[in-house]
Steps between C-alpha positions, in 0.01 A plus 500: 500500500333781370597470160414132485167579614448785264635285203256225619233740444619618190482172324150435650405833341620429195360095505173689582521730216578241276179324642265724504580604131473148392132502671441764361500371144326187607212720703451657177441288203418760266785647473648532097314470196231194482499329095120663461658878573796379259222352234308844531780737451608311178107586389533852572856536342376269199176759478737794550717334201210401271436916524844591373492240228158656355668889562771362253281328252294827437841702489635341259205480320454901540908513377369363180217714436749773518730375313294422182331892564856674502615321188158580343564884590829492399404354111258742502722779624758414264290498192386854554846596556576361137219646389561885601834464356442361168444768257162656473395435144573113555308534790235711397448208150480254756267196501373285774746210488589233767889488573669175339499180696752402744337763782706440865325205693556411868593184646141373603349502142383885507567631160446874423386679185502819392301698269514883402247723313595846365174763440628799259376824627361375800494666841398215719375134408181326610514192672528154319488277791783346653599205235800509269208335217550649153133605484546781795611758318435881690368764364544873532325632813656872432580636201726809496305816477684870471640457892674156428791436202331357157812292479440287809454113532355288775724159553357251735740181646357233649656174633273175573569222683335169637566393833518175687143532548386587152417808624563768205684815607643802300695803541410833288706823448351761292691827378557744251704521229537921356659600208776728565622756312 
């Protein structure tokens, strides 16, 4: 009789558990997520979202930018490359004169051009601004004296560009060009 009785209470504990965890959930209403806590998080995530959208915007934006500067420094850097190994006296004879047409462009409508100016027996070159225009030609800011070569010539490379904005931008590299024996 003993185990009848103790299986009797058994299932009583176990119809009260069942119970009392069934009042439990009715005793306390608030129990879960209510549709305004729901509604709220969305804001917060959508806010939290919005942020990560404008992050990308300026990024790619900022990609850009770099992109048009590096291929600006690169025309420019290539140009003076050209230029210190072509020979001296064609250097040296050298007018200002734009490159042809057909300059690289970048998808976006940036087009680049480049202009060079050669100085004979010139040290250094005064600035001309920062515009590829025909009219900014550089002077000589340093002639050779007795401690620098006679036979030297300043070359100056620039690159301009437009961007998106109109905003004007240009990249300048300025070296020397000596005549060696």
């Amino acid at each position: 009789m003993m185990i009848l009785g103790s299986d009797k209470n058994n299932s009583l504990k176990e119809n009260n558990s069942v119970h009392s965890s069934d009042d439990r959930q009715r005793k306390n209403p608030e129990s879960g997520f209510s549709l305004v806590e729901v509604m709220i998080a969305l804001v917060v995530l959508l806010v939290g979202m919005l942020g990560v959208m404008s992050m990308q915007y300026y990024a790619v934006g900022g990609n850009k930018s770099s992109r048009e500067l590096r291929t600006a420094t690169n025309m420019s850097g290539d140009l003076i490359e050209v230029m210190k190994s072509t020979d001296y006296a064609s250097i040296a004879a050298s007018n200002d004169t734009p490159l042809a047409a057909g300059e690289p462009s970048l998808s976006g409508g940036v087009t680049f051009t480049r202009r060079w100016w050669v100085v004979a027996n010139c040290a250094s070159l005064n600035a001309n601004g920062n515009t590829c225009a025909n009219a900014a030609n550089p002077t000589c800011a340093t002639v050779p004296d007795g401690a620098f070569p006679v036979n030297a010539s300043a070359i100056r490379a620039r690159t301009c560009w437009v961007d998106k904005n109109g905003v004007n931008h240009s990249v300048t590299f300025d070296t020397v060009r000596i005549l060696e024996n």
